[in-house]
N, C-alpha and C positions, 0 to 999 in steps of 0.2 A: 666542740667541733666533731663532727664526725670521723671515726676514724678508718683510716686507710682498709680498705681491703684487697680483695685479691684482681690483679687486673689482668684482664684473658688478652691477650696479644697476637694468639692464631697460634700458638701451640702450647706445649705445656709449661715451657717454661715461666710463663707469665704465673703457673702456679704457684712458685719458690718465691716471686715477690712480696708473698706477704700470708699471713695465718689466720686473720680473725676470723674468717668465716672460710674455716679449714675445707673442701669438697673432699678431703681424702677421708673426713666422718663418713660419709655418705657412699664413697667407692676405695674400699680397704687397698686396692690391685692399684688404685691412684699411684701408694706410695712408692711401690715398684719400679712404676713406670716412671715415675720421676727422677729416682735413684737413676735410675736409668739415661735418660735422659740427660741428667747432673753430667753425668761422667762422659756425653758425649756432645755436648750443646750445639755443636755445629754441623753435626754430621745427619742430613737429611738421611739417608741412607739406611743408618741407624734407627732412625723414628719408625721411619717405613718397617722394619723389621721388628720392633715393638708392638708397631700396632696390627703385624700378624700374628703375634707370636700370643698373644692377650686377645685374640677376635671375640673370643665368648660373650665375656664380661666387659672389654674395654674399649675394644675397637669403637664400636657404637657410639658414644662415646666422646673421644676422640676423633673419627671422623666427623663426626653428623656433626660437633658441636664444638670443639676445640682446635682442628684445623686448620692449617692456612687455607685449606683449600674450601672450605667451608663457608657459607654464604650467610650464614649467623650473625647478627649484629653483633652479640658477644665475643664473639672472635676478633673483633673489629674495633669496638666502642672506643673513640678517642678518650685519650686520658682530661682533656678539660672539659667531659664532661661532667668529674667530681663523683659524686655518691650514685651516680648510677652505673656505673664501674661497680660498687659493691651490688647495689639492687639484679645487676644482672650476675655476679658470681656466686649471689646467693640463691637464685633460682633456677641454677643453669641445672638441678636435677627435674624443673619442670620442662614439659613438651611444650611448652609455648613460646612462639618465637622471640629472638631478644629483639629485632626494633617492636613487637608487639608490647610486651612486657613495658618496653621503653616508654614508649609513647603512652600507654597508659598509666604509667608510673604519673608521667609530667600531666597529662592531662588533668587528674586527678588533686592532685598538690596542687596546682594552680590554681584551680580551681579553689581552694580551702585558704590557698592565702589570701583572694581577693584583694579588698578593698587595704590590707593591711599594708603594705609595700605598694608603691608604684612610683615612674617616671617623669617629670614635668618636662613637654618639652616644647613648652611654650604655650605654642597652640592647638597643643595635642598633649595629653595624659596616655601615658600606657600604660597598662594593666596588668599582672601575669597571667589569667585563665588563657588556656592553648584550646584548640578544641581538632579531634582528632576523630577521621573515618578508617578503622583496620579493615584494609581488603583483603582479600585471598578465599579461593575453593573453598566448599562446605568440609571441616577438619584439620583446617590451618589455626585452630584453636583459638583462635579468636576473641573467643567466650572464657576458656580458660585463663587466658591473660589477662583479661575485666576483672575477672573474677578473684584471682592472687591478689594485681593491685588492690582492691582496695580493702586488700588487708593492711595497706599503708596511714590508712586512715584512724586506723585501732587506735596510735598512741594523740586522736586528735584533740582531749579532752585535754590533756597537761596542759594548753592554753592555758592563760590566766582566769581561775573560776570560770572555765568553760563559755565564755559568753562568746569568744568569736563560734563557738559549736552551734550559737543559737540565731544565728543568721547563715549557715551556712546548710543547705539542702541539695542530697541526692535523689535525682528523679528517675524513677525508671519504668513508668507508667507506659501503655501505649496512648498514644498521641496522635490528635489531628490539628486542624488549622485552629479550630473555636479552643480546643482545652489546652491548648498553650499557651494561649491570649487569657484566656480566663485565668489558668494559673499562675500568670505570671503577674497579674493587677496586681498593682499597688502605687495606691496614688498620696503616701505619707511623703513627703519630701524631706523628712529628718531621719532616717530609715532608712540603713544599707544593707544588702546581703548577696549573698552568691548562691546561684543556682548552677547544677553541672547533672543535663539529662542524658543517663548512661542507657545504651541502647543495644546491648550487647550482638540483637541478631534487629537490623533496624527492619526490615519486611516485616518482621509479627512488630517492632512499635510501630511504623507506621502505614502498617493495614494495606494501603493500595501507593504504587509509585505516585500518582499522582499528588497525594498529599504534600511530598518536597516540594514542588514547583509553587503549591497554594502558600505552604508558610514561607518561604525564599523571601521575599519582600522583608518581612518580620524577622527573621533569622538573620540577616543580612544586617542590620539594625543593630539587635542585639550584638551581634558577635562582633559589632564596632565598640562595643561599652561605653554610648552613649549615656549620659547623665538621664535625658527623658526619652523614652521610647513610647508614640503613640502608635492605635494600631486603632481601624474603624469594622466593626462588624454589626452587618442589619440587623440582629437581632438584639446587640448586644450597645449597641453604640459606638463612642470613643471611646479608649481608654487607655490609660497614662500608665507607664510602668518607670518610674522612679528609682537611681540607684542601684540599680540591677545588673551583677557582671555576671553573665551567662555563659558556660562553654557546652561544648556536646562531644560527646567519647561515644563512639558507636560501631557496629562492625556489620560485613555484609560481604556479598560475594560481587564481584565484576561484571557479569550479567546483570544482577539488579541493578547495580548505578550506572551503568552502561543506557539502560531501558529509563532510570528515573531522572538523569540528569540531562538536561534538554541543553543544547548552545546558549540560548536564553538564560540558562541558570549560569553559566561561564560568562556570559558579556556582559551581565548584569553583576557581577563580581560575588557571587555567594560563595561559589567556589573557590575564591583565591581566601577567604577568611577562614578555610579550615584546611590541615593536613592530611594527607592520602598517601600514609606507607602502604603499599600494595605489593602482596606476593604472591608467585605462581606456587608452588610446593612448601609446607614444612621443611627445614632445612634440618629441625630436628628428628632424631627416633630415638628415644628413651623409654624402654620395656618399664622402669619402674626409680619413681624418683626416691627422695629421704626421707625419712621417720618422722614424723612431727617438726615438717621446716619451721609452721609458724611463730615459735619461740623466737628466732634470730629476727624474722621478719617485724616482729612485735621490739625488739630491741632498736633497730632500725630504726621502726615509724618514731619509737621515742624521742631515740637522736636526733631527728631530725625536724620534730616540733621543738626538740628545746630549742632547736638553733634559733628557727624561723619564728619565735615567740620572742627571742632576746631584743628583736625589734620591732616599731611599728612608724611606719615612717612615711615620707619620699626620702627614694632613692637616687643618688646623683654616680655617675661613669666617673672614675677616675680621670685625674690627668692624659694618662696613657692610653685608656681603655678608650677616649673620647676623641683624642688624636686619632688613635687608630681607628673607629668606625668613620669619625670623619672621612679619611682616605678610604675606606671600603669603600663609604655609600658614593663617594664621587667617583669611584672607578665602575662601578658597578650601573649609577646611569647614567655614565655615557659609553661606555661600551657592551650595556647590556648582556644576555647571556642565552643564546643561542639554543642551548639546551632545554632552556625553562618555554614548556607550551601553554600555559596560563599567564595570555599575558598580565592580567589583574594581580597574580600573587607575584610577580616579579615585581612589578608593582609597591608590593606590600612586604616584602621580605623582607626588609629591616623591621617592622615592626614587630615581626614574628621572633625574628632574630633577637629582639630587646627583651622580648614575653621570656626567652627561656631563658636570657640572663639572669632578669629579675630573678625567677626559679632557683636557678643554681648557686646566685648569689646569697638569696635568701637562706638556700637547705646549709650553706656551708657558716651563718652565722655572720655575714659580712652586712656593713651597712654601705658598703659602696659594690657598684660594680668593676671589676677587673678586665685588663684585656683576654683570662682565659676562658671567663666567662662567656665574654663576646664569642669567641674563638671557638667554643663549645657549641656553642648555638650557632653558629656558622657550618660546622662542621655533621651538625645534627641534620640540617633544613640538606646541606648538599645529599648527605645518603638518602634521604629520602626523595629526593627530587631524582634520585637513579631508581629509585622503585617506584615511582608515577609517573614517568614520563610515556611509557607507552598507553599507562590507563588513559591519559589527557589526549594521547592520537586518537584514541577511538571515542573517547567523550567527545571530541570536534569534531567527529564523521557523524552523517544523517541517519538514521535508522536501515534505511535501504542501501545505504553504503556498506554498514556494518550485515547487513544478510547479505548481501551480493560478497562479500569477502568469504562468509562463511559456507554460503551456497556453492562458488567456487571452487573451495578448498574440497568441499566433498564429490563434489562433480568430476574434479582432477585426480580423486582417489578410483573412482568406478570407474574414469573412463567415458561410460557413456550408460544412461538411463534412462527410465519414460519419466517425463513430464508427473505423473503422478506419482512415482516413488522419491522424487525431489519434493513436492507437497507434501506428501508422508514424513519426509525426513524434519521439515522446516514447520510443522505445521501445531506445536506447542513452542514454537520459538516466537513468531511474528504473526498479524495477521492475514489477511487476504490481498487486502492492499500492496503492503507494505513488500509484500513474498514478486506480486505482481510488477511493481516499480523496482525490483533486483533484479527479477528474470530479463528486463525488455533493457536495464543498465548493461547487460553482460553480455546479449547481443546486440548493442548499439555499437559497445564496446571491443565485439567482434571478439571475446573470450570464447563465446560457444558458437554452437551452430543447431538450427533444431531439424529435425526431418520429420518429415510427418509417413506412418503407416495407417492399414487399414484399421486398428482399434487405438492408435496411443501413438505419442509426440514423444518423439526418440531426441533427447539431450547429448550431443556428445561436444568434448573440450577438444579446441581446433587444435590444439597441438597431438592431442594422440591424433586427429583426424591427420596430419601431414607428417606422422611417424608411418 
């Protein structure tokens, strides 16, 4: 089993709960402020006076990243979600954010245990591969956090003589509709494996927005983990993809899935079969992380094949575990949930919800699922559904809605402008059209007013007009 590590709680005290993967190696001034801290555990007062007193070296730190007040998954992580509690206390000296870190963590693991574990549940098999889109601004690290996980993979060979290593592939090709169909052929019907195309910056994989809408059909398919997936291309013909549990880990900023994901791509349900943590800022600032982490990291990935190698199965819900989702899933649809604006992944959300059971069930070495499990994965899908729910308001506004928003917003800064310094402003964002159907929304709208002079069309926002 994996052993316990350090569990961040939003301050330091969650440090004292435990040593295996000591941070106070990695910041010597830790041990201070803890002592510190020890001797006064209740007294905000006190912290606050710590963390001026250390600003050089600790503050940083401590703010950005150990905080109550801090927006850090780390800071936050429920305790059932088991070893990822340790995976983020072990990386908390990297600048990448912890639901980033997170989500790629799980993506990636699921992906590898495939075909080895999964659910019967009737008439429907689940799977655990997750598949996962990280948003946020260009420097929300993004890439970095791809890139750590899957150092988790290092200890993947300890399998049993490597053979699940030898159906399981990381893709990270650039991608259009035709070389993902091709790549994914295979028409053996004795022949299982796992694919997981990690995409770290998805614009350079996939070349033009337009491409998601082209594979969506196909994507949509896969990421159901269907038994046969056919797929018809003119040049190419039919062709069968057999046994094939697919995820995708990929990352990108707000603007591009804003521009590539069309309502079509939400009503046709592709959308609901992958996750969308989305951030506005890095919540981290970390000047300089630990010395060689990848040692613990490599300890880790071990522990945690050995666990999920001790079995190879279907997995069944405890007693407990099965009462209780029971009473979830009947609360949840008939009183749905107001919050959630996909209505497809509402939808879907127990499945998701069972994918990272499976997961966490698995990494702790269990041949059943538990009610913490569940409870983890409940608890996972809500934080992030508080960090996409505004992405999914403007994935369901039309293009022209979304520039008349942002047209607006700059029109209400100046005040009042020509006609052609709004085109200037808007004019590597949308195009012609699109600029044109915002302008004529927003005085339909009766937001502006335009006036016309002897060379140029004077813009002004009617509220400063009746200030």
């Amino acid at each position: 089993m994996v052993k316990r590590g350090v569990i961040l709680r939003g301050d330091l005290m969650g440090m004292l709960e435990g040593n295996t993967y000591a941070i106070s190696e990695y910041f010597p001034l830790v041990k201070q402020g803890m002592a510190y801290i020890k001797a006064n555990p209740t007294d905000r007062e006190v912290i606050k006076q710590m963390e001026t007193a250390f600003k050089a070296k600790l503050a940083t730190l401590v703010s950005a990243v150990l905080s109550s007040d801090s927006e850090d998954f780390a800071a936050t992580c429920p305790r059932e979600l088991g070893w990822v509690n340790d995976w983020l206390a072990m990386t908390i000296g990297s600048e990448a954010p912890g639901i980033f870190l997170a989500c790629s963590a799980l993506s990636l693991i699921s992906a590898a245990i495939g075909h080895k574990r999964w659910l019967d549940r009737g008439y429907y098999t689940v799977f655990p591969p997750m598949s996962f889109i990280l948003v946020g601004p260009s420097g929300t690290r993004k890439n970095t956090a791809i890139n750590i996980s899957m150092r988790l993979l290092d200890g993947f060979d300890i399998w049993e003589g490597s053979k699940a290593a030898e159906t399981f592939r990381v893709v990270r090709d650039k991608i259009t509709p035709e070389s993902l169909v091709h790549g994914l052929k295979q028409e053996d019907k004795t022949q299982s494996r796992e694919i997981i195309w990690v995409a770290p910056e998805l614009a350079v994989a996939m070349g033009r927005q337009s491409y998601l809408t082209g594979i969506a059909p196909l994507l949509t398919r896969l990421l159901d983990h269907d038994p046969l997936v056919e797929d018809e291309t003119l040049g190419r013909g039919k062709i069968k993809v057999y046994n094939t549990l697919f995820a995708f880990l990929a990352g990108t900023t707000k603007s591009w899935l804003v521009d590539a994901i069309t309502p079509q791509l939400i009503q046709g349900g592709t959308t609901s079969r992958i996750l969308f943590p989305a951030l506005k800022v890095n919540p981290r600032v970390i000047w300089e992380g630990p010395k060689d982490p990848y040692n613990q990291i490599l300890k880790l990935s071990e522990e945690l094949w050995l666990n999920i190698s001790s079995y190879t199965g279907e997995v069944q819900l405890d007693k407990k575990a099965d009462e209780f989702m029971e009473e979830w899933y009947a609360i949840h649809k008939l009183s749905g949930d107001e919050n959630i604006l996909d209505e497809g992944y509402k939808q879907r959300k127990h499945i998701h919800i069972l994918r990272a059971a499976l997961v966490l069930s698995a990494c702790e070495g269990e041949t059943t699922i538990k009610v913490k499990h569940i409870v983890g994965g409940i608890k996972l899908l809500d934080y992030i559904e508080g960090l996409s729910n505004e992405l999914f308001r403007e994935l369901s506004l039309s293009k022209s809605q979304l520039a008349a928003n942002e047209m607006l917003t700059y029109i209400q800064k100046k005040k009042k402008l020509t006609k052609a310094d709004l085109a200037r402003y808007m004019h590597n964002k949308v195009d012609r059209i699109t600029f044109k159907e915002a302008l004529e929304y927003l005085l339909e709208a009766k937001f502006i007013e335009t006036v016309s002079l002897k060379k140029a069309i004077i813009i002004k926002h009617l509220k400063a007009v009746e200030e």
